[in-house]
PDB file of N, CA, C and O in Angstrom:
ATOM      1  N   UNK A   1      92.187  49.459 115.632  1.00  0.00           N
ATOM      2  CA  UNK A   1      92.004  48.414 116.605  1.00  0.00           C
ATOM      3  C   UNK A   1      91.234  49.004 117.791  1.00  0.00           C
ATOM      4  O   UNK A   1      91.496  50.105 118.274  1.00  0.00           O
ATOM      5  N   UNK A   2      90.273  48.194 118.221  1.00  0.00           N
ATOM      6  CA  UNK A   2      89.417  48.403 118.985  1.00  0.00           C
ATOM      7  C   UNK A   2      89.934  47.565 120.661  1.00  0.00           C
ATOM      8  O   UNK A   2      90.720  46.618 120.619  1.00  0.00           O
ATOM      9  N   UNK A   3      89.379  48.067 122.006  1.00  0.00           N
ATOM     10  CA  UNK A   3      89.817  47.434 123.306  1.00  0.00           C
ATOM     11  C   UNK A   3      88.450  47.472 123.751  1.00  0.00           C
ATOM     12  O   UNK A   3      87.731  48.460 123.601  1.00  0.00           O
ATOM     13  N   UNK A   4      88.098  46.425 124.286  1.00  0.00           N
ATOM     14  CA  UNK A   4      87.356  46.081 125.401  1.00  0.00           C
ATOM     15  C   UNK A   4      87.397  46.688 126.411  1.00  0.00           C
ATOM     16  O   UNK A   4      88.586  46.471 126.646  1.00  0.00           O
ATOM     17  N   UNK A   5      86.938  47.540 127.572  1.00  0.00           N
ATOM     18  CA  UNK A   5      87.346  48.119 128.518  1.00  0.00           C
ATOM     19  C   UNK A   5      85.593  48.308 129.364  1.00  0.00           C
ATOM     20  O   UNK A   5      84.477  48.429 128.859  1.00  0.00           O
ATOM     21  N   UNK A   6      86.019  48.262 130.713  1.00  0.00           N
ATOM     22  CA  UNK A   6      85.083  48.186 131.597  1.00  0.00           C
ATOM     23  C   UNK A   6      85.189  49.328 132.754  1.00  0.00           C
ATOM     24  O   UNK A   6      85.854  49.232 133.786  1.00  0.00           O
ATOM     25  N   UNK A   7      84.381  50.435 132.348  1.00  0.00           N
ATOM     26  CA  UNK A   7      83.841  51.974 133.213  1.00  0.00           C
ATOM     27  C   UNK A   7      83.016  52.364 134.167  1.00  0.00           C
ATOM     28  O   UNK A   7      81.862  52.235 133.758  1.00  0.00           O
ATOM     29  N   UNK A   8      83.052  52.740 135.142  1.00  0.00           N
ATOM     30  CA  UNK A   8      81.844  53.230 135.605  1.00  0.00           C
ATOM     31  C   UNK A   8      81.468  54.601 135.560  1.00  0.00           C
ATOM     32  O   UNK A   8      82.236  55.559 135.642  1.00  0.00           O
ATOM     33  N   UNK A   9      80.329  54.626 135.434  1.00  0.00           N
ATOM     34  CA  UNK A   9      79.322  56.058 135.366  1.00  0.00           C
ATOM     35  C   UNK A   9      78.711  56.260 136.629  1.00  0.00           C
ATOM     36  O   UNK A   9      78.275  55.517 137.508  1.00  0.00           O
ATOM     37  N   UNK A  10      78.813  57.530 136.454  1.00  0.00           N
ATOM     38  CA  UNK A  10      77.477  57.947 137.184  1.00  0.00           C
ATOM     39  C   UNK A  10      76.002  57.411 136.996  1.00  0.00           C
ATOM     40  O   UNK A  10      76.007  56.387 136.313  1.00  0.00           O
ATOM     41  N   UNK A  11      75.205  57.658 137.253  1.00  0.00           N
ATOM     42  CA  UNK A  11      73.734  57.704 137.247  1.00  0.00           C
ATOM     43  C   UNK A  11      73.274  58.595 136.059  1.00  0.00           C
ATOM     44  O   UNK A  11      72.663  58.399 135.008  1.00  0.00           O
ATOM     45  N   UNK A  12      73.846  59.675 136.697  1.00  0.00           N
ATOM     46  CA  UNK A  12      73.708  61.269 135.915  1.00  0.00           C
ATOM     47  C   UNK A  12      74.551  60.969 134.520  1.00  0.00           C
ATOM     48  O   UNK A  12      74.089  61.270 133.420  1.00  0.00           O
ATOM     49  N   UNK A  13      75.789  60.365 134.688  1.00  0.00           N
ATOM     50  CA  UNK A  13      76.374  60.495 133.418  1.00  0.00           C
ATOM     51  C   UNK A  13      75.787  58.953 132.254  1.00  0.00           C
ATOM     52  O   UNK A  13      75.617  59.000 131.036  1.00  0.00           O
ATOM     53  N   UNK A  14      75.642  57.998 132.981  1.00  0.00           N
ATOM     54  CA  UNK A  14      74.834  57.530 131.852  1.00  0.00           C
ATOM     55  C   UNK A  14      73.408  57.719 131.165  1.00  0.00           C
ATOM     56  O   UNK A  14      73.054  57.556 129.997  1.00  0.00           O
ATOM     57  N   UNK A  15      72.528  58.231 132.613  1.00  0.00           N
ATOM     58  CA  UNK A  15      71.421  58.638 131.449  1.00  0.00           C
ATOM     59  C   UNK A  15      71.900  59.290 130.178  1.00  0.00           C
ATOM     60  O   UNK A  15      71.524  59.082 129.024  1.00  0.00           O
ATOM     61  N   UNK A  16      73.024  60.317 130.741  1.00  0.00           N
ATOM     62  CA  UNK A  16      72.658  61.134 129.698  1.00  0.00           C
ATOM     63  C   UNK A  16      73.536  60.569 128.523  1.00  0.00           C
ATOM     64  O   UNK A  16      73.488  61.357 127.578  1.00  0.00           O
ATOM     65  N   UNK A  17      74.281  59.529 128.271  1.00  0.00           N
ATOM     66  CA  UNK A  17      74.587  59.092 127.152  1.00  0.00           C
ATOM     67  C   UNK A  17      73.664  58.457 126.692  1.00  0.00           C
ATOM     68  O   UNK A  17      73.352  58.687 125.524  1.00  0.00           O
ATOM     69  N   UNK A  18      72.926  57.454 127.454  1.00  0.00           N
ATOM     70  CA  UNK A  18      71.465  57.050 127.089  1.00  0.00           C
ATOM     71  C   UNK A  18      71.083  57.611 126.441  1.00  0.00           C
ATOM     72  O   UNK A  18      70.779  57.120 125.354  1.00  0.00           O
ATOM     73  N   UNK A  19      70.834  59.155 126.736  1.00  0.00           N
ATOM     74  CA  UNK A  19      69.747  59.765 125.655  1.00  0.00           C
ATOM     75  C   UNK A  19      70.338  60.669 124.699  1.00  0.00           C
ATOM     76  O   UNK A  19      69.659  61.536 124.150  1.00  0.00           O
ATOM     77  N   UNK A  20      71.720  60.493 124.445  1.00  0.00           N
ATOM     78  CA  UNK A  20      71.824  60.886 123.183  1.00  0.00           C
ATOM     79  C   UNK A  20      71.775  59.541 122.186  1.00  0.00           C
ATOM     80  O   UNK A  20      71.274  59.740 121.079  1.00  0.00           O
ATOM     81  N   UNK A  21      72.157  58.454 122.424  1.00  0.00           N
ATOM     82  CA  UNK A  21      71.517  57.314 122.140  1.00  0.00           C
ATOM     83  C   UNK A  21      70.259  57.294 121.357  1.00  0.00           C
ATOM     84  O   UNK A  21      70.103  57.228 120.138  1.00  0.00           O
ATOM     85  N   UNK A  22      69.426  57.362 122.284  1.00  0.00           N
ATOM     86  CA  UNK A  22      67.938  57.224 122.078  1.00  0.00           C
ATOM     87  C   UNK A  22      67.627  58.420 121.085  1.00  0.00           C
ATOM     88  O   UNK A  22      66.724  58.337 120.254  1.00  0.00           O
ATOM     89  N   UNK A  23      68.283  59.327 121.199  1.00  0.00           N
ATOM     90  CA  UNK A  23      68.242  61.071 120.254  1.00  0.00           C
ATOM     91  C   UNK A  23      68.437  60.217 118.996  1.00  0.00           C
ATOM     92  O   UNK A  23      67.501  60.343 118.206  1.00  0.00           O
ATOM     93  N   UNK A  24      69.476  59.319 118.574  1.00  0.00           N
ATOM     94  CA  UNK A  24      69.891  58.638 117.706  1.00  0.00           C
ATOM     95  C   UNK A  24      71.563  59.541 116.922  1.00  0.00           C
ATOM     96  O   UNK A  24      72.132  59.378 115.843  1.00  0.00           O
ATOM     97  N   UNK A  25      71.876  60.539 118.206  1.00  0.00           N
ATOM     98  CA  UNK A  25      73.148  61.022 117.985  1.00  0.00           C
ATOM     99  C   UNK A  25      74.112  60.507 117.456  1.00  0.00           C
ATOM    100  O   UNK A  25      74.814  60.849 116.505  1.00  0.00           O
ATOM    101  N   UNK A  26      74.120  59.113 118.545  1.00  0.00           N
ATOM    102  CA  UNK A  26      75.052  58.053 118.667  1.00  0.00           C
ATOM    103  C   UNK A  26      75.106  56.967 118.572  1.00  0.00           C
ATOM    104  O   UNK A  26      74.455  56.649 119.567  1.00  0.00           O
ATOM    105  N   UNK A  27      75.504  55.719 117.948  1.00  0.00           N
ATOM    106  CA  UNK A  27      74.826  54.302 118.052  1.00  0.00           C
ATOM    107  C   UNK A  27      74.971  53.596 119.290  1.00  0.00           C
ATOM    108  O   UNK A  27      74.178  52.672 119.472  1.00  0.00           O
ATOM    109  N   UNK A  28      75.929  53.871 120.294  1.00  0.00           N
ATOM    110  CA  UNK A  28      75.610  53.596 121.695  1.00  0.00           C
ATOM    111  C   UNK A  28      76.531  54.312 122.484  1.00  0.00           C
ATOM    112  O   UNK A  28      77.401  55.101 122.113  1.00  0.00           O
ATOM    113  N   UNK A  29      76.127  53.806 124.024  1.00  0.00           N
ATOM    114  CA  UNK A  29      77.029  54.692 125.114  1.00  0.00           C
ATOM    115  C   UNK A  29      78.698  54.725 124.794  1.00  0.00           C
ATOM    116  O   UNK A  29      79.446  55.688 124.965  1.00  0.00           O
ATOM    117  N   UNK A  30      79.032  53.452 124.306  1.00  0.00           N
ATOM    118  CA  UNK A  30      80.252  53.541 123.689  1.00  0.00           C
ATOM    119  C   UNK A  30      80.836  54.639 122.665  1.00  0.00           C
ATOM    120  O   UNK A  30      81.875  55.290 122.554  1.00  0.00           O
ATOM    121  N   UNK A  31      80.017  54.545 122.203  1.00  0.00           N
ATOM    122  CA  UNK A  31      80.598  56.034 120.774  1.00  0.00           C
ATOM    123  C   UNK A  31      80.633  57.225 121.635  1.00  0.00           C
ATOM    124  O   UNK A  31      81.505  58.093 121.678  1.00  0.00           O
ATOM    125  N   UNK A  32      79.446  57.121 122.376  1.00  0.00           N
ATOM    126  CA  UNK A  32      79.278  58.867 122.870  1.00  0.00           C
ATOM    127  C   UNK A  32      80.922  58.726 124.154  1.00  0.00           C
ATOM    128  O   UNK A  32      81.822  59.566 124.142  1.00  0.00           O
ATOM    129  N   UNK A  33      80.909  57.829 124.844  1.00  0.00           N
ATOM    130  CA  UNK A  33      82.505  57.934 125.886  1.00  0.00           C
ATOM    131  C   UNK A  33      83.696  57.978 124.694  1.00  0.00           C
ATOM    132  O   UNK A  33      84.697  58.679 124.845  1.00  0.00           O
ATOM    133  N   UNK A  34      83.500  57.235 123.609  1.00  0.00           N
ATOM    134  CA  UNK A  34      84.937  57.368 122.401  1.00  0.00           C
ATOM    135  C   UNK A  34      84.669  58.987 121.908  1.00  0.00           C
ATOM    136  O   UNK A  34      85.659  59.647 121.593  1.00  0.00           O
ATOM    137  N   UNK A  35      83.630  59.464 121.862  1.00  0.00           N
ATOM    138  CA  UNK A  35      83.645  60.983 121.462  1.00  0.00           C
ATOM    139  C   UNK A  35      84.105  61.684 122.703  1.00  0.00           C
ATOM    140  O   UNK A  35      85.106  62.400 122.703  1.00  0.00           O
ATOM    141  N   UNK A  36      83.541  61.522 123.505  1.00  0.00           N
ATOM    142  CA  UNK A  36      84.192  62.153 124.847  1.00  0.00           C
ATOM    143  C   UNK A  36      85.451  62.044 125.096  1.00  0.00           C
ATOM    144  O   UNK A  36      85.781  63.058 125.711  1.00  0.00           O
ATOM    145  N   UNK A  37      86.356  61.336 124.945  1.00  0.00           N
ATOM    146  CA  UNK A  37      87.589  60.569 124.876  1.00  0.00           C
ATOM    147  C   UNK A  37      88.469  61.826 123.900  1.00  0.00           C
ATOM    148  O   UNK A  37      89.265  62.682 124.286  1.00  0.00           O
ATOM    149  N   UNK A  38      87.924  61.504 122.434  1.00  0.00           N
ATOM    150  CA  UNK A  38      88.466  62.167 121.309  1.00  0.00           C
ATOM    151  C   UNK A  38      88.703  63.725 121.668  1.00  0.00           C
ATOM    152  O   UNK A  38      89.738  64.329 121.388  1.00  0.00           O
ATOM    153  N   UNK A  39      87.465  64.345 122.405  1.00  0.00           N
ATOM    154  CA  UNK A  39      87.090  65.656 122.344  1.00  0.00           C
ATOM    155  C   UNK A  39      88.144  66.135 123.513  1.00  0.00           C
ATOM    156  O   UNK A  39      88.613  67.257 123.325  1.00  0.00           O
ATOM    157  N   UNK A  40      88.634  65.359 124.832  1.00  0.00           N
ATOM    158  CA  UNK A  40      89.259  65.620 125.546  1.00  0.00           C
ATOM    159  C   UNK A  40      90.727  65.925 125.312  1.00  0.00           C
ATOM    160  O   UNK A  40      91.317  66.900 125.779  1.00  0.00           O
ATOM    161  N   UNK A  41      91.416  64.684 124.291  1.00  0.00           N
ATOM    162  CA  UNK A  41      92.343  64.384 123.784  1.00  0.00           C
ATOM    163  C   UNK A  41      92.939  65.819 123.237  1.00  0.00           C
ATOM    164  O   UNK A  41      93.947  66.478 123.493  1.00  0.00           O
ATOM    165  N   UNK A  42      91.615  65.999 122.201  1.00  0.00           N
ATOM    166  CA  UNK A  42      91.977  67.003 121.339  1.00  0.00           C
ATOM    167  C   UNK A  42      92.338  68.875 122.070  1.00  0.00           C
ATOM    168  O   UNK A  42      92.984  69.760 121.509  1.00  0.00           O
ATOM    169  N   UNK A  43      91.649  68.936 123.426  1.00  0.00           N
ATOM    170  CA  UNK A  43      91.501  69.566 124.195  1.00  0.00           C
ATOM    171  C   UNK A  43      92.898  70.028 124.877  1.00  0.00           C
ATOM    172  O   UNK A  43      93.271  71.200 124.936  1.00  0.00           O
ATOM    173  N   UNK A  44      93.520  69.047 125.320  1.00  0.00           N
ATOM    174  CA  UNK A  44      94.498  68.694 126.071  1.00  0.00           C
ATOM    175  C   UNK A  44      95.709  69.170 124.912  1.00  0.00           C
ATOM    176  O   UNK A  44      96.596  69.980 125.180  1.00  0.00           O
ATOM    177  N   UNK A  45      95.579  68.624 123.841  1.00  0.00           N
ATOM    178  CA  UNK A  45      96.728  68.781 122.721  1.00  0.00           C
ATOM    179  C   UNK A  45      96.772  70.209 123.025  1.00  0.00           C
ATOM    180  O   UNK A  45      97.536  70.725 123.841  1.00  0.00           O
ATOM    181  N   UNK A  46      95.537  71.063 122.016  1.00  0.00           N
ATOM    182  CA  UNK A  46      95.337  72.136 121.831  1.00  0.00           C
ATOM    183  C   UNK A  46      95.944  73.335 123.160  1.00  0.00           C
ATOM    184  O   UNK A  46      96.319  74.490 122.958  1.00  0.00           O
ATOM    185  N   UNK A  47      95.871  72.526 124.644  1.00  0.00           N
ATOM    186  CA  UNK A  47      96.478  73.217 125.965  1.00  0.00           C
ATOM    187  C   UNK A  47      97.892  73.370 125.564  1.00  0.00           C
ATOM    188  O   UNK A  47      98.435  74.437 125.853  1.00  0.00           O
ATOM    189  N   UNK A  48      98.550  72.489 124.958  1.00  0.00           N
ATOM    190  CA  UNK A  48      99.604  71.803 125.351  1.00  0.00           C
ATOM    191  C   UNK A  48     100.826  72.758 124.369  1.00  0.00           C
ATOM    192  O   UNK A  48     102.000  73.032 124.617  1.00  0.00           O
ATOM    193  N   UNK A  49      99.879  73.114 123.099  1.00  0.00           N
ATOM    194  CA  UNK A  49     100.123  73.872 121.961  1.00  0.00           C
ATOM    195  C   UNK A  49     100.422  75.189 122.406  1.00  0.00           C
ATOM    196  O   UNK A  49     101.470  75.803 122.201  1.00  0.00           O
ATOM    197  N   UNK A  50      99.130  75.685 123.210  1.00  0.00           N
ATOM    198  CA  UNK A  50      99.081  77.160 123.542  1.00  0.00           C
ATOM    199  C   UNK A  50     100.360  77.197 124.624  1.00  0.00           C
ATOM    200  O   UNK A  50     101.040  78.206 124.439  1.00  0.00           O
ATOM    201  N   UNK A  51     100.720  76.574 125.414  1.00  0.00           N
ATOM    202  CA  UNK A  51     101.337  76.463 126.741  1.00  0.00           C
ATOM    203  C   UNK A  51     102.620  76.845 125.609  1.00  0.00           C
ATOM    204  O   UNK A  51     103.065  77.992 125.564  1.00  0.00           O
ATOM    205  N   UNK A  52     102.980  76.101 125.000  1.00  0.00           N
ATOM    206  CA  UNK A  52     104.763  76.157 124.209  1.00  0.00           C
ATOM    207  C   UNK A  52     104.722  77.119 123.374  1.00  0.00           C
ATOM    208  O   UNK A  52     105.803  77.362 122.838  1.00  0.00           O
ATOM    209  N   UNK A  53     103.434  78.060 122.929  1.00  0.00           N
ATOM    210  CA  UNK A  53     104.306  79.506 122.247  1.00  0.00           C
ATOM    211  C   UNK A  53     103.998  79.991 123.186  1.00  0.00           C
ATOM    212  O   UNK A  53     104.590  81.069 123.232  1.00  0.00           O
ATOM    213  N   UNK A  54     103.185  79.817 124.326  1.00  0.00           N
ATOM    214  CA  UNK A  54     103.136  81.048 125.148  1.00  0.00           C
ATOM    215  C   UNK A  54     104.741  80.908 125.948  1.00  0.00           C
ATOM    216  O   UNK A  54     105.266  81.864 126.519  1.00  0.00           O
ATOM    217  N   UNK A  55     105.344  79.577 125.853  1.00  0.00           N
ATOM    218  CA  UNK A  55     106.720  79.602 126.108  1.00  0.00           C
ATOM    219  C   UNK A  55     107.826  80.806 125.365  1.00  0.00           C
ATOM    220  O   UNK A  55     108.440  81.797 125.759  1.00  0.00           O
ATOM    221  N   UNK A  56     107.632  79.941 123.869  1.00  0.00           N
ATOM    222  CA  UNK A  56     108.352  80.801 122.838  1.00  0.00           C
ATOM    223  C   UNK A  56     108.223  82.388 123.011  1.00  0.00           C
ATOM    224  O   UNK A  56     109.199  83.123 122.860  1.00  0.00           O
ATOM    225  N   UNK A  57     106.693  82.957 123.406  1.00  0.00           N
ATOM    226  CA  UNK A  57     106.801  84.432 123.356  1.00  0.00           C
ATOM    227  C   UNK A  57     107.229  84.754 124.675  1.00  0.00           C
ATOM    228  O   UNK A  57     107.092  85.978 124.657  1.00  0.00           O
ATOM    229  N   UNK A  58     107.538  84.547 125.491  1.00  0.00           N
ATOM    230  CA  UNK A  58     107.572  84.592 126.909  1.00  0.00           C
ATOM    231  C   UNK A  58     109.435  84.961 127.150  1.00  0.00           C
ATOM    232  O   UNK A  58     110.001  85.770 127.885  1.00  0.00           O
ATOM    233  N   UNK A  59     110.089  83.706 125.920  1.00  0.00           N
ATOM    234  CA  UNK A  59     111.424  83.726 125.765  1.00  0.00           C
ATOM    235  C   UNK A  59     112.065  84.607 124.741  1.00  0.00           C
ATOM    236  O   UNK A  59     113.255  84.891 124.602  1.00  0.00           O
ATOM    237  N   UNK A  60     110.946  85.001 124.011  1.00  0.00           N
ATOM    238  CA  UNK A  60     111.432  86.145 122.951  1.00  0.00           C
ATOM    239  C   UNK A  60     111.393  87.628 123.777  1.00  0.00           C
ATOM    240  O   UNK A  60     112.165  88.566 123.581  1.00  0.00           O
ATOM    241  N   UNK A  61     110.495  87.588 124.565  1.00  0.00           N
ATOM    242  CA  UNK A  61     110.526  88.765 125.469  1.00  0.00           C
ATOM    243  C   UNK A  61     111.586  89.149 126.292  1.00  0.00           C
ATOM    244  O   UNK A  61     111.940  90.322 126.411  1.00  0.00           O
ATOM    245  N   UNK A  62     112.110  88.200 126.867  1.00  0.00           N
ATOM    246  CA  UNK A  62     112.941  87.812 127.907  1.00  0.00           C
ATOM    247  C   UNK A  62     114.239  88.318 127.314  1.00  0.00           C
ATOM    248  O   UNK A  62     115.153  88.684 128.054  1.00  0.00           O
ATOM    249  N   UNK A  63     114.321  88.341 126.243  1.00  0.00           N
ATOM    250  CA  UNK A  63     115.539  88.361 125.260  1.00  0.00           C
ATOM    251  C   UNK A  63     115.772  90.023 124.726  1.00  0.00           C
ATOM    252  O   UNK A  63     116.874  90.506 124.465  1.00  0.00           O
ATOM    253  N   UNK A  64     114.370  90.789 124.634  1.00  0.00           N
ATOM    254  CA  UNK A  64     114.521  91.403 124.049  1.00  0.00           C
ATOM    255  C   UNK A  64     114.856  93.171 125.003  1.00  0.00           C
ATOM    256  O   UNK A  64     115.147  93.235 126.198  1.00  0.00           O
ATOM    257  N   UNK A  65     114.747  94.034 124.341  1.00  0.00           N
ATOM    258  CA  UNK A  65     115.211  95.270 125.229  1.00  0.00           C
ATOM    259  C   UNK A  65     114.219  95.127 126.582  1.00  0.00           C
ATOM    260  O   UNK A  65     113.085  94.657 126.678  1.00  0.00           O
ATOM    261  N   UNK A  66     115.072  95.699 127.543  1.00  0.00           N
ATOM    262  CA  UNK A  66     114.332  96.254 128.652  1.00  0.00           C
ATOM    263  C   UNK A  66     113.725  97.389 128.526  1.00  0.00           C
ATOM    264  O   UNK A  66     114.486  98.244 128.073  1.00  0.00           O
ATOM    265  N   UNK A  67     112.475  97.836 128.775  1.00  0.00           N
ATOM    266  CA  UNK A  67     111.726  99.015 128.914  1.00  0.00           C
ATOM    267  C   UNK A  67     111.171  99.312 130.561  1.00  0.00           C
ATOM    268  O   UNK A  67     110.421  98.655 131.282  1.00  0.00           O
ATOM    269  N   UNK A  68     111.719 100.279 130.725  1.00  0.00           N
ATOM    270  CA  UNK A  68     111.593 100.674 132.257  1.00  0.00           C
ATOM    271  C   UNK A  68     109.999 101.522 132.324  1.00  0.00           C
ATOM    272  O   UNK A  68     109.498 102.285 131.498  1.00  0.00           O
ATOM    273  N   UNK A  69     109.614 101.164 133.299  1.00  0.00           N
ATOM    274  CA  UNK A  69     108.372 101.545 133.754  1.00  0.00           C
ATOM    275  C   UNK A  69     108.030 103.371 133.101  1.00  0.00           C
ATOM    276  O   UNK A  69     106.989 103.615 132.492  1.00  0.00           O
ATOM    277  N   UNK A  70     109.079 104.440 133.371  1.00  0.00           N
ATOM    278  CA  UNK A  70     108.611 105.324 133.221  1.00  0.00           C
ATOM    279  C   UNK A  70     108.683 105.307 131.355  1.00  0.00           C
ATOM    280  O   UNK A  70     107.943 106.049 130.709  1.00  0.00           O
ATOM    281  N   UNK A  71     109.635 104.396 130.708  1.00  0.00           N
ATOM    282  CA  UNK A  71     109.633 105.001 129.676  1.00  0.00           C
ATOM    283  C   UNK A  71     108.488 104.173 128.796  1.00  0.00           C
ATOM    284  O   UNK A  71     108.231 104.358 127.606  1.00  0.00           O
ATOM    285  N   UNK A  72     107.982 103.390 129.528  1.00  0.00           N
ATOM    286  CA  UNK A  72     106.813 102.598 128.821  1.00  0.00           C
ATOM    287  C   UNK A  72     105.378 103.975 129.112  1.00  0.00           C
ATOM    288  O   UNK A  72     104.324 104.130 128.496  1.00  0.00           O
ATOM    289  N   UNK A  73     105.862 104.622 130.093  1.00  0.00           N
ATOM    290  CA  UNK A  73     104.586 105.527 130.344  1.00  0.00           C
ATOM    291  C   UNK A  73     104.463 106.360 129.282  1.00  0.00           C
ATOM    292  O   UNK A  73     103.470 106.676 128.626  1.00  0.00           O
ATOM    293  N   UNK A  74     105.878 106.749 129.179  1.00  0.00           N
ATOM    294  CA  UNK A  74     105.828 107.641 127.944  1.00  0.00           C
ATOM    295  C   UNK A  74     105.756 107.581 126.633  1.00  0.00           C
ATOM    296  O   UNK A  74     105.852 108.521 125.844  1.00  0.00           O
ATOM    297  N   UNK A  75     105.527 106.079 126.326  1.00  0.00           N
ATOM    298  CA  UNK A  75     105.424 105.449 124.983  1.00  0.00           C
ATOM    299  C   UNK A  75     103.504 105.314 125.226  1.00  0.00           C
ATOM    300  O   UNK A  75     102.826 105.599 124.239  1.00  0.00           O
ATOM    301  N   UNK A  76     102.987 105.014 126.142  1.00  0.00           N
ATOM    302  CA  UNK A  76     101.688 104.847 126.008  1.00  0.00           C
ATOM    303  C   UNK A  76     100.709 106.453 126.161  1.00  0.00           C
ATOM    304  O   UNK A  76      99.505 106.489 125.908  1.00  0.00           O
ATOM    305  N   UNK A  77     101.309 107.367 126.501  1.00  0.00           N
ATOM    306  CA  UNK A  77     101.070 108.695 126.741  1.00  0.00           C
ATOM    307  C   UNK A  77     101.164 109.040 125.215  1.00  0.00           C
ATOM    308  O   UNK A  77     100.224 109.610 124.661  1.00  0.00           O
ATOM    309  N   UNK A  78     102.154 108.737 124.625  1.00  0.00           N
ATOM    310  CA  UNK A  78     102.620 109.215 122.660  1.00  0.00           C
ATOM    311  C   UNK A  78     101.606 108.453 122.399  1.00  0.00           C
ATOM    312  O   UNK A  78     100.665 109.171 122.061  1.00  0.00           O
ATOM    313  N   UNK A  79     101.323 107.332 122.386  1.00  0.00           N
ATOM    314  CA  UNK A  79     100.738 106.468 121.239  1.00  0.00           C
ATOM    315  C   UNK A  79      98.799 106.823 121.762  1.00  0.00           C
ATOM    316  O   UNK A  79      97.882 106.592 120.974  1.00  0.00           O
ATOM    317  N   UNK A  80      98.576 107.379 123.157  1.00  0.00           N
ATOM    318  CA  UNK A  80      97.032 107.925 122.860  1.00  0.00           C
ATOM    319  C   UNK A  80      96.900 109.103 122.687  1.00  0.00           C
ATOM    320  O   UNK A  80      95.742 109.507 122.576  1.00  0.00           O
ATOM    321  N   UNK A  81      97.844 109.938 122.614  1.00  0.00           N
ATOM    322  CA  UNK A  81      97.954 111.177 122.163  1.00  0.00           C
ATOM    323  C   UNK A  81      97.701 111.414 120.662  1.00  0.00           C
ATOM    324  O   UNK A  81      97.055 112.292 120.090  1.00  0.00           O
ATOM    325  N   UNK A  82      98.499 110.221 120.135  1.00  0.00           N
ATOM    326  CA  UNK A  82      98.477 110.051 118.209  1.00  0.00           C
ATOM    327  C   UNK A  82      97.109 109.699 118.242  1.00  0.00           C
ATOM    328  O   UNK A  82      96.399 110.654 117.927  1.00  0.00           O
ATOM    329  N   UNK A  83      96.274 108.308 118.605  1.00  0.00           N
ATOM    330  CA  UNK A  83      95.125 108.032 118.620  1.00  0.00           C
ATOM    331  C   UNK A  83      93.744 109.375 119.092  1.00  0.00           C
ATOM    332  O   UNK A  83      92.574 109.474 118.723  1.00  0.00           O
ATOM    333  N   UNK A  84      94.276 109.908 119.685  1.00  0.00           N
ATOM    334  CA  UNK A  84      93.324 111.162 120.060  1.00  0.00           C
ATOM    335  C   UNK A  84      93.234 112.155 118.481  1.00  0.00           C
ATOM    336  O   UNK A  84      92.363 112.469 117.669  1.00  0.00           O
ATOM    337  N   UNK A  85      94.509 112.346 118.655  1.00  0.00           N
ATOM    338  CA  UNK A  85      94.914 113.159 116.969  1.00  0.00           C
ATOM    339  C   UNK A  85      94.121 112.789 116.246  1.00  0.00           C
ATOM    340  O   UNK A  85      93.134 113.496 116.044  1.00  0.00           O
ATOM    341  N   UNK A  86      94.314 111.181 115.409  1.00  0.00           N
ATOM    342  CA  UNK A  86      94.072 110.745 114.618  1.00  0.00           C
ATOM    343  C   UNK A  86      92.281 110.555 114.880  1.00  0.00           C
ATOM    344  O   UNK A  86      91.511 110.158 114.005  1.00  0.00           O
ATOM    345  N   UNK A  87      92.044 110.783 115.706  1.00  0.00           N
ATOM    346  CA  UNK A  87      90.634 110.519 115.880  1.00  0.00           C
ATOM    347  C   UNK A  87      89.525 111.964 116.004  1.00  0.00           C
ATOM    348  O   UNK A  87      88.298 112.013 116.092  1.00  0.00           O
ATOM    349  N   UNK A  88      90.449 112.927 115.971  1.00  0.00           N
ATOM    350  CA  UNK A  88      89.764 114.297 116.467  1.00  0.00           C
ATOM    351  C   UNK A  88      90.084 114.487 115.016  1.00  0.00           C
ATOM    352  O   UNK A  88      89.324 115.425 114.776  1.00  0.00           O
ATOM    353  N   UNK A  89      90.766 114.204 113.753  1.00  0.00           N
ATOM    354  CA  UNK A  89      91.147 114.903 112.525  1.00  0.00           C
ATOM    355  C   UNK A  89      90.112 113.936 111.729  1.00  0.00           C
ATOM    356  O   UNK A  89      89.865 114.407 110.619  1.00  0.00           O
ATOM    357  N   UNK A  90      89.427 112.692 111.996  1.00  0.00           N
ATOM    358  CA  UNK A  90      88.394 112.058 111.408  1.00  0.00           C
ATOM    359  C   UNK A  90      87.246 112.908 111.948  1.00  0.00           C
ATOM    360  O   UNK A  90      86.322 112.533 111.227  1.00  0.00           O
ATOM    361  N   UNK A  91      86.753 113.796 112.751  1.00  0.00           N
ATOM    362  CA  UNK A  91      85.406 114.197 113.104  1.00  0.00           C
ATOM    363  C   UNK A  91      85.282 115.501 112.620  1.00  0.00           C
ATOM    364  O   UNK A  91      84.228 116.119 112.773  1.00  0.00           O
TER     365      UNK A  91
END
């Protein structure tokens, strides 16, 4: 089902549906604002998606051991130390 609905544009923003129009992109200014519409929609979902695992990982963290500043130093000090290793025994 389709709605009737009444918009205003810019200047700037209808030429340029105009000329995807005229490009023959689109069959009129209408399709190109229903694509604009769609593309936003889909935009917004896709935010909306990222936002709730970045919840989920945020709460799995929250949950999980504490690592204190010095002993994270000393886990990233081991792990480029191995990477140095492992990279000086490839040359």
């Amino acid at each position: 089902m389709t709605f009737k609905s009444s918009v205003s544009l810019t200047d700037e923003q209808h030429l340029f549906a105009k000329s995807l129009v005229e490009a023959g992109r689109y069959s009129s200014v209408s399709a190109v604002l229903q694509q604009g519409i769609d593309i936003l929609r889909r935009g917004l979902e896709g935010e909306a998606l990222e936002r709730e695992a970045l919840r989920e990982v945020l709460k799995s963290r929250r949950q999980g051991a504490f690592v204190d500043g010095a002993e994270l130093d000393n886990r990233l000090a081991r792990m480029i130390a191995k990477k140095r290793g492992d990279h000086d025994a490839t040359d």
